[in-house]
C-alpha positions as CSV (number, residue, x, y, z in Angstrom):
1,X,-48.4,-10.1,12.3
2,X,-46.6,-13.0,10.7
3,X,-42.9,-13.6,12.2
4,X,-40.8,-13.7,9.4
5,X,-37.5,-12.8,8.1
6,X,-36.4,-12.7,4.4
7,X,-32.6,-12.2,4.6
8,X,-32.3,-15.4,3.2
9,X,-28.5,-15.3,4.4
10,X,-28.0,-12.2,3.3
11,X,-24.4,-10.5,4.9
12,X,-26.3,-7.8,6.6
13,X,-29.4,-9.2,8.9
14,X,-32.7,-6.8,8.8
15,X,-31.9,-5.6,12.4
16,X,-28.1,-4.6,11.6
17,X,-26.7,-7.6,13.1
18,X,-23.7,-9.4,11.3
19,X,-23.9,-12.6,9.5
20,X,-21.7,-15.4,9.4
21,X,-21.3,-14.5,5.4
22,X,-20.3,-10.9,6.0
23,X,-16.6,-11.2,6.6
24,X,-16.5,-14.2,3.4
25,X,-17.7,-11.3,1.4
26,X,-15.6,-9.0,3.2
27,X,-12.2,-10.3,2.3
28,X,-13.7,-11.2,-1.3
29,X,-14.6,-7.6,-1.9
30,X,-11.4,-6.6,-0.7
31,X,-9.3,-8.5,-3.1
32,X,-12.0,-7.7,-6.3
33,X,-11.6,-4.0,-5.5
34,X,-7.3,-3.9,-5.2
35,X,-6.9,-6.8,-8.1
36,X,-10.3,-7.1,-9.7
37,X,-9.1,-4.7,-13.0
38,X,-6.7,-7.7,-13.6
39,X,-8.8,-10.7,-12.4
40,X,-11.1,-9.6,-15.8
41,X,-9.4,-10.6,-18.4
42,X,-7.5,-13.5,-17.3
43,X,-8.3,-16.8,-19.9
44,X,-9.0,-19.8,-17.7
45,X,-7.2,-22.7,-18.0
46,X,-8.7,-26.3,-17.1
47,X,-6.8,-29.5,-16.3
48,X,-6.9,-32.5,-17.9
49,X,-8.8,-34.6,-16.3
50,X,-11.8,-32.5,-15.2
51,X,-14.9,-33.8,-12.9
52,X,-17.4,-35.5,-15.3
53,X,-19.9,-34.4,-12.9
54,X,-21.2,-33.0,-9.9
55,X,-20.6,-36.9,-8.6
56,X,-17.6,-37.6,-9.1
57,X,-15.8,-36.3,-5.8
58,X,-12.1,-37.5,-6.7
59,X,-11.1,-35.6,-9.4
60,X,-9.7,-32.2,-8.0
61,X,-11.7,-29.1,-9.3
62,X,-9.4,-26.1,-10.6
63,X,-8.5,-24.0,-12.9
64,X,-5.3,-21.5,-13.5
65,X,-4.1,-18.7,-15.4
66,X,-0.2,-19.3,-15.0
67,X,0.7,-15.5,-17.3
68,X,2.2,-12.8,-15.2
69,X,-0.3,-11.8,-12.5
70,X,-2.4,-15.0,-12.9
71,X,-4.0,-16.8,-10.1
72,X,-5.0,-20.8,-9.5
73,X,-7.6,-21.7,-8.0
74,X,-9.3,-25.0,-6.4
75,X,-12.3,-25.8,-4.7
76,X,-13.5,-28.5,-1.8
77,X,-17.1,-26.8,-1.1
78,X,-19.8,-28.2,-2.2
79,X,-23.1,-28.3,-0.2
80,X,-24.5,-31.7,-1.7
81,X,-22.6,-34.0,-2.2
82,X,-19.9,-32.6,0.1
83,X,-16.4,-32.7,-1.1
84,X,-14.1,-34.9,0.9
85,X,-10.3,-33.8,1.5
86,X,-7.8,-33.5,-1.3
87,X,-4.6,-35.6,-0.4
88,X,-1.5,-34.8,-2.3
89,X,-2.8,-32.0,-4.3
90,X,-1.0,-30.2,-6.6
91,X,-1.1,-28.2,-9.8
92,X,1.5,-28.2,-12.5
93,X,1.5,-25.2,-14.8
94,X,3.0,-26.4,-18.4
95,X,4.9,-22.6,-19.2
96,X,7.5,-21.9,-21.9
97,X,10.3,-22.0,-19.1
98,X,9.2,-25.5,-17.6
99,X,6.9,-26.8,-15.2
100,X,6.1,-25.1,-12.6
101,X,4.4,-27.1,-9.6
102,X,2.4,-25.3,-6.8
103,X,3.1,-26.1,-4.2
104,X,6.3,-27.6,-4.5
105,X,5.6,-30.2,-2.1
106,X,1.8,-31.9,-2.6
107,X,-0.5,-30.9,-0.1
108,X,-3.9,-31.6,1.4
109,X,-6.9,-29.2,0.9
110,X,-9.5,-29.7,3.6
111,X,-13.6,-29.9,3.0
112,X,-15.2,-27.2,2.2
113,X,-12.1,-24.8,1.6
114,X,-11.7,-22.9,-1.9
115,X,-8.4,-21.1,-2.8
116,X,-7.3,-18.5,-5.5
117,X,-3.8,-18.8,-5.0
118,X,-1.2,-16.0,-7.0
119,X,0.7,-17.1,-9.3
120,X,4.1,-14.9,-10.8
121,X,2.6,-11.8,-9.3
122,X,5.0,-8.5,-8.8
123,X,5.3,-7.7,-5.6
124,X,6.8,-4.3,-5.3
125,X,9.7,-5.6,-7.4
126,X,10.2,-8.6,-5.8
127,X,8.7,-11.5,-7.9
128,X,6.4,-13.9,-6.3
129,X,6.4,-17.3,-8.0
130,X,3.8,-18.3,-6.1
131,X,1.5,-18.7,-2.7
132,X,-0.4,-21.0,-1.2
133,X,-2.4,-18.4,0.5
134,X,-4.7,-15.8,-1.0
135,X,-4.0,-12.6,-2.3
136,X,-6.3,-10.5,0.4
137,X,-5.3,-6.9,-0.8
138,X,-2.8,-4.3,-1.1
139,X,-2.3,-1.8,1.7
140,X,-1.2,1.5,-0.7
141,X,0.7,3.4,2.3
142,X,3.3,1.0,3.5
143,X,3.3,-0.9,-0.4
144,X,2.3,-4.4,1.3
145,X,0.3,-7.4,0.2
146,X,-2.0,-8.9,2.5
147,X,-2.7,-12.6,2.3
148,X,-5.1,-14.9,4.0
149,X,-4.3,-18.5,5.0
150,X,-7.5,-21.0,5.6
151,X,-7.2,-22.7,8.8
152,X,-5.9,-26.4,8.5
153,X,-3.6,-25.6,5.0
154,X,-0.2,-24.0,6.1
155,X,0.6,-21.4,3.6
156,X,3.9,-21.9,1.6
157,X,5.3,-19.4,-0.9
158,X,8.4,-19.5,-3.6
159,X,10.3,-16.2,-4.6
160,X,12.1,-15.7,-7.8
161,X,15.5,-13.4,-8.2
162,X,14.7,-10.0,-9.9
163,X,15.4,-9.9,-13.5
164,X,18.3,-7.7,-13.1
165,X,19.8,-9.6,-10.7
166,X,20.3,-13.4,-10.2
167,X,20.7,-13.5,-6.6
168,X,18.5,-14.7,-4.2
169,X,16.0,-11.7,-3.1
170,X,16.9,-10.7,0.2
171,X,14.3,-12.0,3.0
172,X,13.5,-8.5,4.4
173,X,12.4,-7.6,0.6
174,X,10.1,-10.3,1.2
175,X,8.7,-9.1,4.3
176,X,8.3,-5.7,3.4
177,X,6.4,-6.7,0.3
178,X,4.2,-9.7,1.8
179,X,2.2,-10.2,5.0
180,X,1.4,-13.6,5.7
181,X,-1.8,-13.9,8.1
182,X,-2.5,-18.2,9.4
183,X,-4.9,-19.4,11.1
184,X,-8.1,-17.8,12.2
185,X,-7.3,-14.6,10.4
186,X,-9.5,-15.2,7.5
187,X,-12.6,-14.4,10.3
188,X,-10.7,-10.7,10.9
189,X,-8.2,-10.0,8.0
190,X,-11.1,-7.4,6.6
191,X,-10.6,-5.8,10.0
192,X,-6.8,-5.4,10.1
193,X,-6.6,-4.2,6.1
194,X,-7.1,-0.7,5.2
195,X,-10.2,-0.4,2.7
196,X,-8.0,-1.0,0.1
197,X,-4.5,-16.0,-24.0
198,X,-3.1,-18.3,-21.6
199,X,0.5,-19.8,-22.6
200,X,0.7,-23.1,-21.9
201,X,-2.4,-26.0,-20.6
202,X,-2.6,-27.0,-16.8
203,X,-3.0,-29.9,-15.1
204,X,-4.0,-30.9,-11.7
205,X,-2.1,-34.3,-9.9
206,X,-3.1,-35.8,-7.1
């Protein structure tokens, strides 16, 4: 009999065994079935510039949707011709209050790493201007967000006051509404996490 296998990388291997591509899809389906009602009808912004083409390897590849709840996101994977690093990226959202600029500080996004970052997302009251990390899912029984940082990009985040109040939200509201995991914990976040029109044009700068 012919020896064969026709997984063809699938996440699951014929035998039971676990692929390399189960705990990607893992933390993806995670996050699609906590936040994947409001991923659906978000508009997608592009910057100005985009890439021309699948050749041209400097221009940074993203797209945003800077309304409440919206997300960013940016991509250095690419198979053929791979992607080199991103030095001093960043993404400025043009909103009706200003520019905002994520991150704060211009960063560098390693090869082969692709982000959906949050972007003025509620947590529990306590409102999150934004994170370089990404929204993993949301653990109902304790009311926290779990976030996954890629190894090589340290994850910053930027708080707003409440709207009722204009003082600074207190740093154990941010704990208790936000778990921030580093490192190699995009490999095991799934196992630590309970199965749980745009208004203004964006622009990428690097």
């Amino acid at each position: 009999m012919e020896a064969k296998s026709y997984d063809f990388q699938a996440p699951l291997g014929e035998f039971g065994q676990v692929n390399p591509g189960y705990r990607t899809m893992r933390v993806l389906h995670l996050f699609l079935a906590d936040f994947g009602r409001d991923l659906a009808p978000m508009t997608a912004c592009f910057p100005a510039p985009s890439p021309k083409n699948r050749d041209d390897l400097t221009t940074p590849r993203a797209a945003a949707d800077p309304m409440a709840g919206g997300l960013s996101f940016s991509s250095q994977l690419s198979a053929n011709p791979p992607l080199p690093e991103q030095h001093n990226f960043q993404v400025a959202l043009q909103l009706a209050s200003g520019t905002m600029r994520i991150p704060r500080q211009p960063t560098t996004i390693p090869t082969g790493v692709y982000t959906h970052w949050p972007v003025n997302l509620d947590l529990g009251g306590v409102p999150l201007e934004y994170a370089t990390a990404e929204l993993v899912c949301r653990l109902t029984e304790s009311a926290t967000f779990v976030f996954s940082a890629w190894p090589g990009l340290t994850p910053s985040s930027h708080f707003r006051p409440p709207p009722r109040s204009r003082r600074r939200a207190p740093a154990s509201s941010a704990k208790a509404a936000m778990r921030m995991s580093t490192a190699s914990c995009r490999a095991r976040a799934w196992r630590s996490a309970s199965p749980c029109p745009a208004a203004g044009a964006c622009s990428s700068s690097c």
